[in-house]
Backbone bond lengths (Angstrom), bond angles and torsions (degrees), N, CA, C in turn:
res aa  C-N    CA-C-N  psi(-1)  N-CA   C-N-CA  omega(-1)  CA-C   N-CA-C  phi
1 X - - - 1.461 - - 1.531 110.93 -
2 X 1.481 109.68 -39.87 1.479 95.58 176.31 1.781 116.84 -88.10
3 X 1.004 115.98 6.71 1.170 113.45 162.98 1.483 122.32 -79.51
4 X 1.573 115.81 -24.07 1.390 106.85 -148.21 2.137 73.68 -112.03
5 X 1.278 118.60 15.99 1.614 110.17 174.12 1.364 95.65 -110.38
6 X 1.704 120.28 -40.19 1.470 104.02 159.24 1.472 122.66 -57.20
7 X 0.964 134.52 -96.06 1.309 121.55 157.73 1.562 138.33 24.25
8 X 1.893 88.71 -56.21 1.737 85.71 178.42 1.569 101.69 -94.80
9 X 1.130 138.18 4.00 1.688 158.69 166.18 1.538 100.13 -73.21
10 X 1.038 129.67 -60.01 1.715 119.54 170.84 1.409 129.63 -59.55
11 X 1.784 92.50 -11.24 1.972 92.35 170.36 1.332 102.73 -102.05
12 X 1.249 142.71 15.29 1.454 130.46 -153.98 1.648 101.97 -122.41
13 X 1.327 101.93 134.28 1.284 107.77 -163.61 1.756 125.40 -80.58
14 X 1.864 87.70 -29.94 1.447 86.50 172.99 1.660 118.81 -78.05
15 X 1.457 134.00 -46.03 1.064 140.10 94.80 1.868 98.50 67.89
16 X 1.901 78.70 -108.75 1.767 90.24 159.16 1.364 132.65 -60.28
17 X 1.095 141.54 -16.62 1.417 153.60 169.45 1.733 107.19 -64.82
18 X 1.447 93.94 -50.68 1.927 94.93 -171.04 1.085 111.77 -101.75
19 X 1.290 132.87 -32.37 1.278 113.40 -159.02 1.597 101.78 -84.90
20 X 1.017 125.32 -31.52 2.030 115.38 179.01 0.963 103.83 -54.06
21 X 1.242 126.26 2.21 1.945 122.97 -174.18 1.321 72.67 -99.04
22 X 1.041 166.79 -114.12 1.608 143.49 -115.07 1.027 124.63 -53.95
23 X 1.719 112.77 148.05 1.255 104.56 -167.32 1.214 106.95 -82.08
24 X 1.808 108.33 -18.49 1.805 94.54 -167.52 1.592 124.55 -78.60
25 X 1.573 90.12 -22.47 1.815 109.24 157.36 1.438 121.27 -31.51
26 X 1.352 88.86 -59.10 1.896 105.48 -170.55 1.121 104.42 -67.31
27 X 1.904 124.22 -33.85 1.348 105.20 -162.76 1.663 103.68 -83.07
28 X 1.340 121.64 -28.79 1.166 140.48 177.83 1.829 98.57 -47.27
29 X 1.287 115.69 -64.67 1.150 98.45 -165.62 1.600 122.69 -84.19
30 X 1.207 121.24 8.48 1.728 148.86 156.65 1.724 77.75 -42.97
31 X 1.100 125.63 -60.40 1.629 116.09 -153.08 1.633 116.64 -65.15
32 X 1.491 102.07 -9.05 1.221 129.97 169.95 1.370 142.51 -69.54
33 X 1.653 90.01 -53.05 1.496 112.64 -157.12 1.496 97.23 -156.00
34 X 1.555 128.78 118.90 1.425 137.77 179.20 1.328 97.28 -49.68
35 X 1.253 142.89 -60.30 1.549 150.58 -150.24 1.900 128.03 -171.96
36 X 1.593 93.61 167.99 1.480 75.17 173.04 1.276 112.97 -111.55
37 X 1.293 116.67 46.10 1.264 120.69 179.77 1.441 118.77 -135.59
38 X 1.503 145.31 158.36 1.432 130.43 -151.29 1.355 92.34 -104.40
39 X 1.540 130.67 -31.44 1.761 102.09 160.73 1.151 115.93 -42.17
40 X 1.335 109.28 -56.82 1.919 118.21 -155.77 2.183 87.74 -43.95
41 X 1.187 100.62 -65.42 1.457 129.15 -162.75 2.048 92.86 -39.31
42 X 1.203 113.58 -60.89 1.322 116.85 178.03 1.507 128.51 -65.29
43 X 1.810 107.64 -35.27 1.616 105.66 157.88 1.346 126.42 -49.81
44 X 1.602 107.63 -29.31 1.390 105.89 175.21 1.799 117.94 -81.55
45 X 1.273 99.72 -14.77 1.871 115.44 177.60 1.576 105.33 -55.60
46 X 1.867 89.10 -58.12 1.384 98.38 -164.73 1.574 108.84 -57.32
47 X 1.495 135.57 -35.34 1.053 159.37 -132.80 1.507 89.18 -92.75
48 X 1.659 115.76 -68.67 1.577 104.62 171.10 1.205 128.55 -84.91
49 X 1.413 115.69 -8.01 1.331 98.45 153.63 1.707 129.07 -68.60
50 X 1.477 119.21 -5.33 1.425 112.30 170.17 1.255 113.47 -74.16
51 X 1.640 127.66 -33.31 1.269 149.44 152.15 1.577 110.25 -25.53
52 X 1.628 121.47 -63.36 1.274 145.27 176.94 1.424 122.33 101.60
53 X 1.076 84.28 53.58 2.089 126.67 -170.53 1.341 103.05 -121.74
54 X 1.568 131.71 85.79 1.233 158.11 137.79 1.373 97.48 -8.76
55 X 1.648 130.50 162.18 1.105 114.08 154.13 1.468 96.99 -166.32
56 X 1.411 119.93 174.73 1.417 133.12 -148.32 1.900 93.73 -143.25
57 X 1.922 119.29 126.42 1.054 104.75 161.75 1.668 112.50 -127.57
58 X 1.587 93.42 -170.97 1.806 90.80 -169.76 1.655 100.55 -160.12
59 X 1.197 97.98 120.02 1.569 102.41 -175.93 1.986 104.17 -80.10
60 X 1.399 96.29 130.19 1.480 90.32 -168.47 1.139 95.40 -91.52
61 X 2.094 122.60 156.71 0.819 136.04 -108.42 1.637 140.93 122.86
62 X 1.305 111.36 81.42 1.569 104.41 175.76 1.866 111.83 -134.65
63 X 1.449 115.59 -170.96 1.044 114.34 173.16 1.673 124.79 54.18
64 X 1.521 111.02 43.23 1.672 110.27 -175.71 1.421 98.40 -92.48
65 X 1.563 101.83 166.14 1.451 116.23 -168.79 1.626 105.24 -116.62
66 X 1.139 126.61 -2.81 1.705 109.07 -152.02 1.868 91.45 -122.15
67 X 0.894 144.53 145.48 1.734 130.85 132.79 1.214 141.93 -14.82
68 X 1.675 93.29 -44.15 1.455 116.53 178.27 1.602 94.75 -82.64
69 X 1.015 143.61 -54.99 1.095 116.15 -168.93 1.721 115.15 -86.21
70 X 1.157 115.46 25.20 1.408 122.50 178.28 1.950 97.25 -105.51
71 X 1.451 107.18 -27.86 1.116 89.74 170.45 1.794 126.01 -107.93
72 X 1.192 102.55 10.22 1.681 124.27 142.79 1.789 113.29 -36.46
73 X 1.537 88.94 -71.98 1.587 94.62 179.44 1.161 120.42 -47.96
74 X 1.520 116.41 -52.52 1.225 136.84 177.95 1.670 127.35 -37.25
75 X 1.686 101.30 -47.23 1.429 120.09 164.18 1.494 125.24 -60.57
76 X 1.995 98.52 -40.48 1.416 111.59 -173.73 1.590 102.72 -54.44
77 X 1.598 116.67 -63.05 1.373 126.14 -158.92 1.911 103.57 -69.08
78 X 1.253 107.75 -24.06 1.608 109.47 -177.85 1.642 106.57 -72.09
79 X 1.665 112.63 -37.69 1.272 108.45 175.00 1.647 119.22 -72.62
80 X 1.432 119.41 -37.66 1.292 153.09 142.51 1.872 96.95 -10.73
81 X 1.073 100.10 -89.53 1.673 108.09 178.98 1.632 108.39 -51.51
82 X 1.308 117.41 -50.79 1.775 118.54 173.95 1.413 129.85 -20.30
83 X 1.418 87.55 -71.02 1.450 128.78 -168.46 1.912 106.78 -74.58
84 X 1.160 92.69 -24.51 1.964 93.39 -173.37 1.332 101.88 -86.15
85 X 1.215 102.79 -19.19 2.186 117.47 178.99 1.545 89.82 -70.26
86 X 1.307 92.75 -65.71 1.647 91.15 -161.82 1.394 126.54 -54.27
87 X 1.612 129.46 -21.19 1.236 152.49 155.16 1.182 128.73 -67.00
88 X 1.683 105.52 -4.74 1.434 121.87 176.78 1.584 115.01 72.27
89 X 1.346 126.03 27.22 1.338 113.30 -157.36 1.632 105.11 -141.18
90 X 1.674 98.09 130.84 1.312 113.00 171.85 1.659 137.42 -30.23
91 X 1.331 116.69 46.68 1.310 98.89 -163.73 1.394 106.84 -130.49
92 X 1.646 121.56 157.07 1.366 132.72 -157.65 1.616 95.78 -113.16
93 X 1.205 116.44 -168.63 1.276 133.97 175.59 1.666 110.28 -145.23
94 X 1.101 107.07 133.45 1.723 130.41 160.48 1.541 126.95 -62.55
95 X 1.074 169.13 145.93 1.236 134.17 135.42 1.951 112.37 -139.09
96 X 1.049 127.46 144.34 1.255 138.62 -159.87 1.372 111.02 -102.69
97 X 1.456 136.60 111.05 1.420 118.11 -163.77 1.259 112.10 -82.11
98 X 0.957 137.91 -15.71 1.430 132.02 172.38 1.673 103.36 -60.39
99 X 1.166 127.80 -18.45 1.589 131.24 -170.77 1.798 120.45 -88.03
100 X 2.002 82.72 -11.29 1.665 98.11 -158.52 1.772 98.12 -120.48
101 X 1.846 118.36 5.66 1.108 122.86 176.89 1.409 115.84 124.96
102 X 1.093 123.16 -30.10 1.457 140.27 -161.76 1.513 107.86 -41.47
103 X 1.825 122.44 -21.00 1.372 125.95 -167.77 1.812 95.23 -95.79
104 X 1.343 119.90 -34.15 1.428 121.01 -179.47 0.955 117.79 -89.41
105 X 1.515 127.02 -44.61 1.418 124.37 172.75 1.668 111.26 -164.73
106 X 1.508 107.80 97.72 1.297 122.22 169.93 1.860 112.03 -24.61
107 X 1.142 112.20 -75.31 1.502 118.08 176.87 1.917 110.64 -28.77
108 X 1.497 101.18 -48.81 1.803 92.56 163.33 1.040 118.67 -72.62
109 X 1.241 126.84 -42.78 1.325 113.64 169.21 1.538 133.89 -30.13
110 X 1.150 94.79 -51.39 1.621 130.33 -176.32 1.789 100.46 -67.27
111 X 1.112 123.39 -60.22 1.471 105.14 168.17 1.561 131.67 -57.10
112 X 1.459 89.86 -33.68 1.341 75.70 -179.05 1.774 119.96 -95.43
113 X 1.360 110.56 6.55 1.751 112.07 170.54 1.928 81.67 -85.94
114 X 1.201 116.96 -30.73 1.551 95.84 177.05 1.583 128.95 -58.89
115 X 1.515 99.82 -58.68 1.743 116.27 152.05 1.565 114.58 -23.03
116 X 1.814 116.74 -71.96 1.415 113.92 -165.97 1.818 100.04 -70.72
117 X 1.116 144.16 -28.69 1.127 149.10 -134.62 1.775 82.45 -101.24
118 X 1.564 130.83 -38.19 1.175 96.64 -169.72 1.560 96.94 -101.21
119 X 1.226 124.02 16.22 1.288 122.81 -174.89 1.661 104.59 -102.93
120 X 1.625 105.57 -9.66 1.333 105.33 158.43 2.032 117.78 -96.18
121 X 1.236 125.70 -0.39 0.791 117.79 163.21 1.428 147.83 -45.24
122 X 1.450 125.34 95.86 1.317 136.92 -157.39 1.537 116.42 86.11
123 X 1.531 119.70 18.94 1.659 144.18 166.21 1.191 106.70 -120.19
124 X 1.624 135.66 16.59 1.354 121.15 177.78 1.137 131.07 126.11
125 X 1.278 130.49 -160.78 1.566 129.54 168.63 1.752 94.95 -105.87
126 X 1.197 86.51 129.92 1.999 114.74 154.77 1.434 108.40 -41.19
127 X 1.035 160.55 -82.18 1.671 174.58 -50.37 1.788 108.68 -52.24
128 X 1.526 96.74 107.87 1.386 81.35 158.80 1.550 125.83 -115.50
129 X 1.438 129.72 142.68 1.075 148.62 -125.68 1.813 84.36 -105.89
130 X 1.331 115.58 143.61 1.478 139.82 166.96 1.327 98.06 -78.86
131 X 1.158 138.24 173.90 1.946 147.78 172.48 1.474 73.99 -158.50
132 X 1.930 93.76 -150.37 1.457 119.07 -135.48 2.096 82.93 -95.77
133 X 1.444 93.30 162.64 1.930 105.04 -175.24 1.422 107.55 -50.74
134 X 1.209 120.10 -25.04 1.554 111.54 169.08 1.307 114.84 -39.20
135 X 1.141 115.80 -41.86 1.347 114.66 -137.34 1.712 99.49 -118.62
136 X 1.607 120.95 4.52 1.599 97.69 176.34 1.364 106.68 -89.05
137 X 1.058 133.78 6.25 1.481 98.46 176.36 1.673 112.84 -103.39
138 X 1.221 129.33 -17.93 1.984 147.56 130.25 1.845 78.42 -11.35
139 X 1.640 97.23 -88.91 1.553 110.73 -154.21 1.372 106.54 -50.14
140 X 1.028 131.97 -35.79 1.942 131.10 -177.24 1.485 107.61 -71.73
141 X 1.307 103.00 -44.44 1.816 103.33 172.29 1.442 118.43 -73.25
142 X 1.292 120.10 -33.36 1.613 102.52 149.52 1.168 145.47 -102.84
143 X 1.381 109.88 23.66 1.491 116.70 151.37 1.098 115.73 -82.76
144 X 1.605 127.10 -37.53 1.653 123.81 164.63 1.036 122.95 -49.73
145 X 1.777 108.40 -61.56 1.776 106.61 169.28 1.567 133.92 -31.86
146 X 1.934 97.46 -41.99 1.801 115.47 165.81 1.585 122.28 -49.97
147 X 1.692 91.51 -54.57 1.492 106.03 -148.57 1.996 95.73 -78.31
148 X 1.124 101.07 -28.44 1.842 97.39 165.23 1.184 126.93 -56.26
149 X 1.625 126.38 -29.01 1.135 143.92 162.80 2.131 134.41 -74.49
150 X 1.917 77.42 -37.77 1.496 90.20 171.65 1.684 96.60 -164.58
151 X 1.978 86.44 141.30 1.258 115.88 177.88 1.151 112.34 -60.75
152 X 1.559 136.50 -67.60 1.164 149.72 154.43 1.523 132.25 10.19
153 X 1.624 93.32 -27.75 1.807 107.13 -175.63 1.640 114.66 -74.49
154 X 0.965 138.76 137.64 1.038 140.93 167.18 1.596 118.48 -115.80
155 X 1.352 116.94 177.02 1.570 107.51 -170.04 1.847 88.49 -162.51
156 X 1.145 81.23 152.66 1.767 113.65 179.75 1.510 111.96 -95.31
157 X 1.519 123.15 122.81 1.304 140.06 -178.89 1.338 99.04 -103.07
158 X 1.452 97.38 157.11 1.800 102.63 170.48 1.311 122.21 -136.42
159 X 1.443 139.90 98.60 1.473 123.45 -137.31 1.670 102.28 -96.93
160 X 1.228 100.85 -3.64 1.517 98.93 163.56 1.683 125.65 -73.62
161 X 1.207 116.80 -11.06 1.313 126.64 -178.30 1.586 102.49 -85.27
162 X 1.193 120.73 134.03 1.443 133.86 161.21 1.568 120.01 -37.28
163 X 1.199 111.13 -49.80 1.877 132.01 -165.34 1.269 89.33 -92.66
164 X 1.258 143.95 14.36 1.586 124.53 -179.75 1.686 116.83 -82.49
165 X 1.133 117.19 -40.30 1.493 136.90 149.70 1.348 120.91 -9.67
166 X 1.436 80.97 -80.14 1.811 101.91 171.55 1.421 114.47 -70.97
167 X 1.326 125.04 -9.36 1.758 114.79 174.88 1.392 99.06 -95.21
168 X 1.105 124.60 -41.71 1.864 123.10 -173.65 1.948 94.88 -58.07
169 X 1.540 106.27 -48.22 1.707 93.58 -174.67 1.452 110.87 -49.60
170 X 1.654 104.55 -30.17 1.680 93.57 -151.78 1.960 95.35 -81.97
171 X 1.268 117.67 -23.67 1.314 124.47 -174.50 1.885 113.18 -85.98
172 X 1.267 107.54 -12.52 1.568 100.66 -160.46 1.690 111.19 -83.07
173 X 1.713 117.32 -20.47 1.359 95.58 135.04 1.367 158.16 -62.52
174 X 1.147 121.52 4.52 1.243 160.15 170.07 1.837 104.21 -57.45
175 X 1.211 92.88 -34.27 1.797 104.55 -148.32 1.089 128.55 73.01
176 X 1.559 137.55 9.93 1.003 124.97 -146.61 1.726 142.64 -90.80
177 X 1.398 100.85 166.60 1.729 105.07 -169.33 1.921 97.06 -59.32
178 X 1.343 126.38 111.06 1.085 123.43 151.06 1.877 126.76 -114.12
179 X 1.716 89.27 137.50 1.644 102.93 176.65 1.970 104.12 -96.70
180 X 0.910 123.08 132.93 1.440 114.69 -167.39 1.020 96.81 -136.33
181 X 1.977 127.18 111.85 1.045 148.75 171.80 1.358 121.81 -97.79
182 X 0.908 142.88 168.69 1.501 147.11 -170.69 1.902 91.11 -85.76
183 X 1.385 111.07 -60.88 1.679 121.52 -159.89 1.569 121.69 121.00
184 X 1.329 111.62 131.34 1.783 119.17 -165.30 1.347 107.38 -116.99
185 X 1.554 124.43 -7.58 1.522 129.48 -151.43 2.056 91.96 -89.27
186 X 1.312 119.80 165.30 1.278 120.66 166.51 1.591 82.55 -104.01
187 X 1.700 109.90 129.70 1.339 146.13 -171.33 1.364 102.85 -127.15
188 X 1.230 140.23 129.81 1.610 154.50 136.75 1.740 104.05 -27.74
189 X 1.643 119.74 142.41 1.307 102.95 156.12 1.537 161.47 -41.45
190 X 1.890 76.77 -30.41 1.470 101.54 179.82 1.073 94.38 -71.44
191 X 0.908 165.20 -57.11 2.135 161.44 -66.71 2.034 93.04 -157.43
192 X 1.313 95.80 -66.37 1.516 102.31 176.04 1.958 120.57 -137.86
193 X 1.644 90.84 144.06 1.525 98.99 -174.22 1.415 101.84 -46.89
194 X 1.470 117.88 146.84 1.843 133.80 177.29 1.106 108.65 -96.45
195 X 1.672 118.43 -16.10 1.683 120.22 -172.54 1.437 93.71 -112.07
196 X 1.831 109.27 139.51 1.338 121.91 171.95 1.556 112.49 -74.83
197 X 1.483 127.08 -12.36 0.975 102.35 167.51 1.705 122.43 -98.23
198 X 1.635 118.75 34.14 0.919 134.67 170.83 1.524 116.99 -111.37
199 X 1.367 101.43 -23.45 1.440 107.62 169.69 1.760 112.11 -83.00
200 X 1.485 107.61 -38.19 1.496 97.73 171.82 1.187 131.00 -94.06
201 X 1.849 119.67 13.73 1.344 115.09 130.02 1.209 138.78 -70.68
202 X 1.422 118.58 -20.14 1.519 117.87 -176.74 1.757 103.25 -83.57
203 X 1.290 112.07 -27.28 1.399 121.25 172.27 1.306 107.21 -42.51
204 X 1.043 113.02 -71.06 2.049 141.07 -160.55 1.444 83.69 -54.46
205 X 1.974 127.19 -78.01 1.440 121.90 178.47 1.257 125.30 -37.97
206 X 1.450 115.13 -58.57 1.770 105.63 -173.54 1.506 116.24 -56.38
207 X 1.912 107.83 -28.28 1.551 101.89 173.97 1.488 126.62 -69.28
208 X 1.452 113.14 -32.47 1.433 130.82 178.91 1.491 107.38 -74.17
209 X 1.390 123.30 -44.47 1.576 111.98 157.66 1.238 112.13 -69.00
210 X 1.135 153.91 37.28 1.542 142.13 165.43 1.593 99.02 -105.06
211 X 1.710 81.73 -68.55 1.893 104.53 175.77 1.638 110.20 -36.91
212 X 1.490 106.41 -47.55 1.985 100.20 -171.40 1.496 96.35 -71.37
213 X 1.082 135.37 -39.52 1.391 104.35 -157.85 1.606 91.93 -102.86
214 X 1.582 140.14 22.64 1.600 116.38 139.54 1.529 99.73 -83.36
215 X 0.992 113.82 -47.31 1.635 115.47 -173.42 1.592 106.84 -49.54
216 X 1.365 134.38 -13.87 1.596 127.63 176.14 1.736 78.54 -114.46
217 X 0.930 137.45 65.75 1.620 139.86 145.56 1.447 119.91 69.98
218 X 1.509 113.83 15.59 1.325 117.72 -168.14 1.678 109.77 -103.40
219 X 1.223 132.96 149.14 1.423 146.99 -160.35 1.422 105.52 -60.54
220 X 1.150 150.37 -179.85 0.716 171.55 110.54 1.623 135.86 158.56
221 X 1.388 143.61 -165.68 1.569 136.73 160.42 1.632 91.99 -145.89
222 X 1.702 89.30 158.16 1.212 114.40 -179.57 1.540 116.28 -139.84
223 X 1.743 111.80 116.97 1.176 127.91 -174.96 1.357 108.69 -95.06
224 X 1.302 141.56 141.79 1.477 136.07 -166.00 1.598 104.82 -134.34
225 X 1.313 110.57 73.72 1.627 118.00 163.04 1.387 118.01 -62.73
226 X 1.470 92.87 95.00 1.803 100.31 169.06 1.788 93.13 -166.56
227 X 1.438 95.41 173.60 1.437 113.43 170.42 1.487 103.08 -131.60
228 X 1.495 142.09 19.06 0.741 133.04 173.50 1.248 117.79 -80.32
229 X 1.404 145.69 141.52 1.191 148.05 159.80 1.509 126.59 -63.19
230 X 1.496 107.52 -35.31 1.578 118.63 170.02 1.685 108.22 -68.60
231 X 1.608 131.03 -5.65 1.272 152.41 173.42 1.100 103.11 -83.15
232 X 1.383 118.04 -73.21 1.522 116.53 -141.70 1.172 108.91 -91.25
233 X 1.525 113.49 -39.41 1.663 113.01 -176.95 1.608 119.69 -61.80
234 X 1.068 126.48 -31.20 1.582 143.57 179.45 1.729 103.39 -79.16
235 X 1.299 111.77 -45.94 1.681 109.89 173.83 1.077 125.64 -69.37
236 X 1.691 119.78 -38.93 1.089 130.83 166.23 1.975 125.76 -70.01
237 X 1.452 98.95 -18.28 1.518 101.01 158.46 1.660 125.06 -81.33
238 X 1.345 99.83 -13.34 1.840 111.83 -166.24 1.282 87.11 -93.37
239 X 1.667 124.91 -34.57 1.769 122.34 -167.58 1.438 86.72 -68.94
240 X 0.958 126.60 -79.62 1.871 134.48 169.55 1.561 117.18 -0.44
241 X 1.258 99.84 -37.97 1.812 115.36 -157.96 1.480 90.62 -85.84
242 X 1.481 113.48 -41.04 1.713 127.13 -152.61 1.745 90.15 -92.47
243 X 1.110 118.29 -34.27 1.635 100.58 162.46 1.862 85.62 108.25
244 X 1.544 112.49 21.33 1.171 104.35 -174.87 1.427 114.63 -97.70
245 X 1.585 126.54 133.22 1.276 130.96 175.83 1.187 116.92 -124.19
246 X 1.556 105.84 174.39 1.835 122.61 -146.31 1.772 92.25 -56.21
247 X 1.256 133.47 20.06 1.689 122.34 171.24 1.184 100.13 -103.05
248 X 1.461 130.01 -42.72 1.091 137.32 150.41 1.464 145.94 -25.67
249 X 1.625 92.48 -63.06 1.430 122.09 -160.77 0.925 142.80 -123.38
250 X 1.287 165.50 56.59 1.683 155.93 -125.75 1.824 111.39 -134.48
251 X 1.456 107.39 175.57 1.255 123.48 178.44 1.572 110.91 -131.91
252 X 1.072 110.55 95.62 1.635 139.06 155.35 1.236 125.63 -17.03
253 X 1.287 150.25 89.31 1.541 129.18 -162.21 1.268 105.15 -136.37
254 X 1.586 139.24 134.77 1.713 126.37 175.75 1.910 100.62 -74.15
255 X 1.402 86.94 158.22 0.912 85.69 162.80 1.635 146.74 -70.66
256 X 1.009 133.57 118.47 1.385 120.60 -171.89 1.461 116.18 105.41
257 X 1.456 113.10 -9.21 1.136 109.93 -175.55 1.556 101.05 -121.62
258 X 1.758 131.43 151.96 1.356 132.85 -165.22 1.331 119.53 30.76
259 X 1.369 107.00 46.81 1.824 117.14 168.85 1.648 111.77 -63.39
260 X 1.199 105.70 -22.19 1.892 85.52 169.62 1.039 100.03 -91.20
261 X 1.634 141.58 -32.61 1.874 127.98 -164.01 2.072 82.69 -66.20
262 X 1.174 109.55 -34.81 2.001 107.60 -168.51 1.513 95.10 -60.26
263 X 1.332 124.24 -37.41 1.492 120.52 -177.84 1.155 111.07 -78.87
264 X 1.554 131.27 -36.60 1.434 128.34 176.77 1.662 116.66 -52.60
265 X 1.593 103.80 -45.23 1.211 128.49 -173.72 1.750 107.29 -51.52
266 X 1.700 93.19 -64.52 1.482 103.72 165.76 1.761 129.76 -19.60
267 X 1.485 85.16 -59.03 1.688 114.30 -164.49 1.704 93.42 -59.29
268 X 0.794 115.63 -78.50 1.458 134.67 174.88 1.682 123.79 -36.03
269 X 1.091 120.03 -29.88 1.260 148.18 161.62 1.673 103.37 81.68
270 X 1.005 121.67 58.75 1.863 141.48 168.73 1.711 108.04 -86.92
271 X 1.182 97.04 117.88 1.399 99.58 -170.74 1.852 113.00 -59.60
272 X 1.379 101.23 124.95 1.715 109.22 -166.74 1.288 120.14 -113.67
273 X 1.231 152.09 123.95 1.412 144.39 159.26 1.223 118.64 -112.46
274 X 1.306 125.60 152.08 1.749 127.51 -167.77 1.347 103.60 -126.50
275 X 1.469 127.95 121.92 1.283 138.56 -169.32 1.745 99.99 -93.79
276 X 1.124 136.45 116.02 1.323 150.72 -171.84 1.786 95.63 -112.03
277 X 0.949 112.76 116.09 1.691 120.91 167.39 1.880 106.71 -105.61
278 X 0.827 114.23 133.14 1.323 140.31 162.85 1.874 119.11 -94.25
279 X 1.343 97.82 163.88 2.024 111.29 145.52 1.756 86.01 101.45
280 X 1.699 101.43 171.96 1.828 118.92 177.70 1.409 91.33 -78.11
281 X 1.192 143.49 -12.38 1.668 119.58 -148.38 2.251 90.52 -103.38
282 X 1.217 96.89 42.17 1.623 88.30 -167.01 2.022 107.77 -70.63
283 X 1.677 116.91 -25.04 1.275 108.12 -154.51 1.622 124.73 -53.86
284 X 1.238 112.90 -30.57 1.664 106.71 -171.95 1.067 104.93 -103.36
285 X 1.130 121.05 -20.93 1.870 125.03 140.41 1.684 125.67 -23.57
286 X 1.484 82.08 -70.77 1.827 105.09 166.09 1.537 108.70 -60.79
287 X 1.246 126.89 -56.69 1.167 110.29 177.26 1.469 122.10 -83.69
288 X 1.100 116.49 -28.16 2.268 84.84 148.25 0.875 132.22 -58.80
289 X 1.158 121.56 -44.41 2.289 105.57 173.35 1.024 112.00 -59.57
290 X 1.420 125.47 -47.66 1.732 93.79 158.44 1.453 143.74 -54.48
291 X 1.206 102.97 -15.24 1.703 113.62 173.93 1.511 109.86 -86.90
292 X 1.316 118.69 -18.28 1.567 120.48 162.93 1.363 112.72 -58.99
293 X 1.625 111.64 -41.02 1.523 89.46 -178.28 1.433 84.77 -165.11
294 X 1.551 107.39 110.27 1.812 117.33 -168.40 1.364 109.22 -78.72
295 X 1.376 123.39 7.01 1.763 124.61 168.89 1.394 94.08 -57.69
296 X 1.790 117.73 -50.64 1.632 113.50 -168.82 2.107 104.84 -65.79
297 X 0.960 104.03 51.04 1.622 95.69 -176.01 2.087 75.99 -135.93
298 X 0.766 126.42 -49.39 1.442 121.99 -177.82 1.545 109.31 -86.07
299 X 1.063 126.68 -17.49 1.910 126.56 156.76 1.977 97.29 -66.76
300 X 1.137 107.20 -43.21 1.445 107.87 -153.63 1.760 77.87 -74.12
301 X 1.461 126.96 -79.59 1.716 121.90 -173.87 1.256 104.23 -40.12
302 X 1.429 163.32 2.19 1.290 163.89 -168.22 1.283 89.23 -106.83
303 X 1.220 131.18 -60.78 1.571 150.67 -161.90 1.622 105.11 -41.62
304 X 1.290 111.95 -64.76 1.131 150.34 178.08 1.635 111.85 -38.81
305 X 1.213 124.37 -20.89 1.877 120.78 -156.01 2.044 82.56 -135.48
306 X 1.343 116.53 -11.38 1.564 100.35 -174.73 1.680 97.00 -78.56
């Protein structure tokens, strides 16, 4: 129940209008996200990267209407990539196609994940981000269109979706860069499993089919967005088994959230990256990670009285 009120709180417009006006909102989601700005976002890069914690950011943001502001984004993530060179520091970029045109006109879209994708060349993986079921099969056709052009691209799985199975088969000759998330969107039954222990079997499979077919010599990497422990510890022993390493392989973590499993990880030396989100457009953002896992709704009210 409180998932599906978070959830319906990240589509609601008034919602988003009022509540970023609070201050206790804002301070709450500080626990989240360093800032809304891509310095703020990179002081914290530099910070774990002295640690030796790689990290990945993403200006939040979806659903634009204009050109001009499709090539806003475009500038953001190009300066984004610039500036992380120039600071010397490991960091990737995210990007969401609905943010880059994908709702007005796919074909812009498509240039410009072409644009950032070669402007990330030899800075990393591209990442492009899954949204709500509308939108994977838009999103699968232009990650192919990308990934023919450049290796570099990566793409976001969702193992809560039913059809995810069948999209990794149709892509895994490809080789491809996969980020593999559980899923944050409110989905129908039909569309996506309602039981978590249906979502964290398809999890466990899509990772173990990625891993077998690099492990029998076939292309690809595998990023593992979760904080779950029933996730990572079992994937990260099968990556082990498959002979797969941090070029290969990594573990996904937001920022701010399971900072000691990020330190355990550390300790141990499991390949780690920390996704840092930035920008004003944070609310339905903010309110899906809490709907991923509503324990962070009582860390976040705890937050609040220190």
């Amino acid at each position: 129940m409180m998932r599906r009120g978070l959830l319906w709180a990240s589509t609601n417009p008034w919602l988003s209008t009022r509540l970023p006006q609070r201050r206790f909102v804002r301070r709450a989601v500080r626990k989240f996200m360093p800032g809304e700005t891509l310095e703020e976002a990179l002081v914290e890069a530099d910070r774990l990267g002295k640690l030796g914690v790689p990290t990945l950011v993403t200006m939040l943001g979806e659903n634009v209407d204009t050109a001009e502001e499709t090539r806003a984004t475009v500038a953001e993530y190009t300066r984004a990539m610039e500036l992380a060179e120039e600071m010397g520091l490991d960091v990737e970029v995210s990007i969401k196609p609905t943010h880059l045109g994908l709702d007005a006109d796919p074909e812009v879209a498509l240039e410009n994940v072409r644009e950032l994708a070669s402007a990330a060349e030899g800075r990393g993986t591209l990442w492009i981000d899954m949204e709500g079921s509308l939108y994977i099969e838009p999103t699968l056709s232009l990650f192919r269109a990308a990934r023919r052009e450049h290796e570099n691209v990566g793409l976001c799985l969702q193992s809560y979706l039913r059809r995810t199975a069948e999209d990794l088969e149709s892509l895994i000759e490809l080789g491809p860069r996969i980020r593999l998330v559980k899923g944050a969107y409110a989905e129908p039954p039909e569309i996506a499993f309602p039981d978590k222990r249906d979502v964290d079997a398809s999890y466990l499979a899509l990772g173990r089919r990625l891993m077998d077919h690099m492990a029998d010599g076939g292309g690809g990497f595998l990023g593992l967005g979760t904080h779950d422990p029933a996730m990572i510890e079992p994937l990260t022993e099968y990556a082990g088994s498959a002979g797969l390493d941090g070029g290969r392989f990594e573990i996904e973590m937001l920022y701010g959230i399971g900072r000691r499993e990020q330190r355990k990880l550390t300790r141990h030396g499991t390949p780690l990256r920390v996704l840092i989100s930035y920008g004003d457009g944070w609310f339905p953002w903010y309110m899906r990670r809490l709907a991923e896992r509503p324990a962070n709704v009582w860390f976040v009210a705890r937050s609040m009285f220190r």
